[in-house]
N, C-alpha and C positions, 0 to 999 in steps of 0.2 A: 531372178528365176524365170521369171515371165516373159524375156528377152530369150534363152535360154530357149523354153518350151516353143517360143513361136520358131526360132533358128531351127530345132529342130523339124518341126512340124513344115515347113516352108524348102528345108532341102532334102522331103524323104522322097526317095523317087518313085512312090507309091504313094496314096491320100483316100482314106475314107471319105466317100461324099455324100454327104446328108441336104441331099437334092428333093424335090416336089413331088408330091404323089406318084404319078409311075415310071418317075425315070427310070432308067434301067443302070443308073450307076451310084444310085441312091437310095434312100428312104423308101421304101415299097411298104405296101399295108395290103397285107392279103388274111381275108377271112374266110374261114372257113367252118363248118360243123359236124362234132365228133359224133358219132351214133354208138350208144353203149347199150349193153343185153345187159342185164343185171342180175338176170333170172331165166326160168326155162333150162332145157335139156343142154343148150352150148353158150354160155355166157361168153364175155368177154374180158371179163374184171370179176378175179379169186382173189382171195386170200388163202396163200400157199402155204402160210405160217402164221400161226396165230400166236398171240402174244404169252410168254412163257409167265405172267401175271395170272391167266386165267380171266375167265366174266367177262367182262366188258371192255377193257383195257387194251389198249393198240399200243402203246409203248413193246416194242420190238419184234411188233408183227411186220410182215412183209406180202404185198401182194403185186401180182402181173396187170398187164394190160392189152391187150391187143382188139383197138377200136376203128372203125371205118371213118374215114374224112370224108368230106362229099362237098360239094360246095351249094348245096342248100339244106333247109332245116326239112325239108319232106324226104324222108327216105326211099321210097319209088320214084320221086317225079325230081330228085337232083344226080347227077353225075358223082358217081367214085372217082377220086381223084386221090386218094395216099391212103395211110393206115398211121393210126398214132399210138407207139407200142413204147415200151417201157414197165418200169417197176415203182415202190412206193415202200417206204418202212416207216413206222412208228418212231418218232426219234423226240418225240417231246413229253416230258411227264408233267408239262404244266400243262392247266386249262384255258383255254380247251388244247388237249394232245393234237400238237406238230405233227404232220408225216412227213420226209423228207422225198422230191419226187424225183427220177431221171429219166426224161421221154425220149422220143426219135418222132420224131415225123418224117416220115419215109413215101417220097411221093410215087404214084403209080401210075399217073396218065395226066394227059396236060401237056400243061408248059414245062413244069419243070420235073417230068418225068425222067423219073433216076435219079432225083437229086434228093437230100436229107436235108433237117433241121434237129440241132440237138439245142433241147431245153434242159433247165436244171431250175430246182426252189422247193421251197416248202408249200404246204397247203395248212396256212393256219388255221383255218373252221370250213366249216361249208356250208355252202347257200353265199359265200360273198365272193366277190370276184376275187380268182386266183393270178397273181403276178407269178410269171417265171421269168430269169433270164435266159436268154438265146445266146448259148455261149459259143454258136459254131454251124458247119455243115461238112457239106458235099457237093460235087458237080458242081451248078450252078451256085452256092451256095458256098463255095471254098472260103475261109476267114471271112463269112456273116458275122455280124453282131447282132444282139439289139432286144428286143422283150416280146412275151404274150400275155393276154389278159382271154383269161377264161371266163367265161360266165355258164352258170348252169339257168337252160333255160324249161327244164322241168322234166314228166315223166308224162311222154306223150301215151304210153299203158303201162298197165304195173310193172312190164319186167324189162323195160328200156328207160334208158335215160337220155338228154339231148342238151349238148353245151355248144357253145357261140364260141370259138376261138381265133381272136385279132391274133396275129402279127405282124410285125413291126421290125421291118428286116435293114440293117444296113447294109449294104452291097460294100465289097471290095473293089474298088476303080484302079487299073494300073496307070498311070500317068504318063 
């Protein structure tokens, strides 16, 4: 089997490369931070649907997102660079309740301006860092692979919140 796996891997005329910090036909780690409203007259994160349970209950609720990327954690004093939008639904009735999530990171200036990232995963609790896989893109980002680890790094005033988000991109290399 393993003869097999490598035969193949060895005569594709294409190869993912999982090369060093910033190659550009590799592993790339690009971080960035989401800025989220949670409150005030224009959020940016509803829930559109509340859960047909009633009270408290997220099981088959669904809510939007549409959150500013920026590539620093200060909101005035770092650069807009994408928008990280998507939806979320309640999909777990244990505890703590599952949301199931599906993003886009949609970039707007930069380097890779025009180009997307789509994530997909659950959000098992919150307060702990959130894994997604990175099942794809756009433009620069054409058959991406690879993950993000979210972190929530707090509520810099009550009606904002502010998360830390690695990515961890595999590039497509044509050979």
């Amino acid at each position: 089997m393993l003869r097999f796996v490598l035969l193949l891997v060895m005569s594709s005329p294409a190869l993912l490369v999982a090369g060093g910090g910033g190659d550009s036909n590799g592993l790339k780690h690009v971080r960035l931070f989401m800025h989220e409203t949670i409150g005030g007259p224009n959020p940016t994160l509803v829930t559109s649907l509340k859960s047909p349970l009633g009270g408290n209950a997220t099981f088959g609720s669904v809510g939007v997102l549409d959150n500013e990327l920026r590539d620093g954690p200060d909101p005035k004093g770092s650069k807009l660079v994408g928008r990280f939008q998507g939806f979320f639904a309640g999909a777990g009735l244990v505890s703590p309740p599952g949301l199931l999530s599906a993003m886009n990171i949609r970039f707007t200036a930069g380097e890779w301006c025009g180009s997307s990232l789509a994530l997909l995963g659950s959000v098992p609790s919150f307060g702990a860092p959130v894994e997604r896989a990175l099942v794809g893109g756009t433009g620069d980002f054409r058959l991406a692979r690879g993950y993000s680890v979210m972190l929530d790094l707090g509520n810099p005033t009550p009606e904002t919140a502010l998360f830390q988000l690695d990515l961890f991109v595999l590039m497509y290399h044509a050979a």
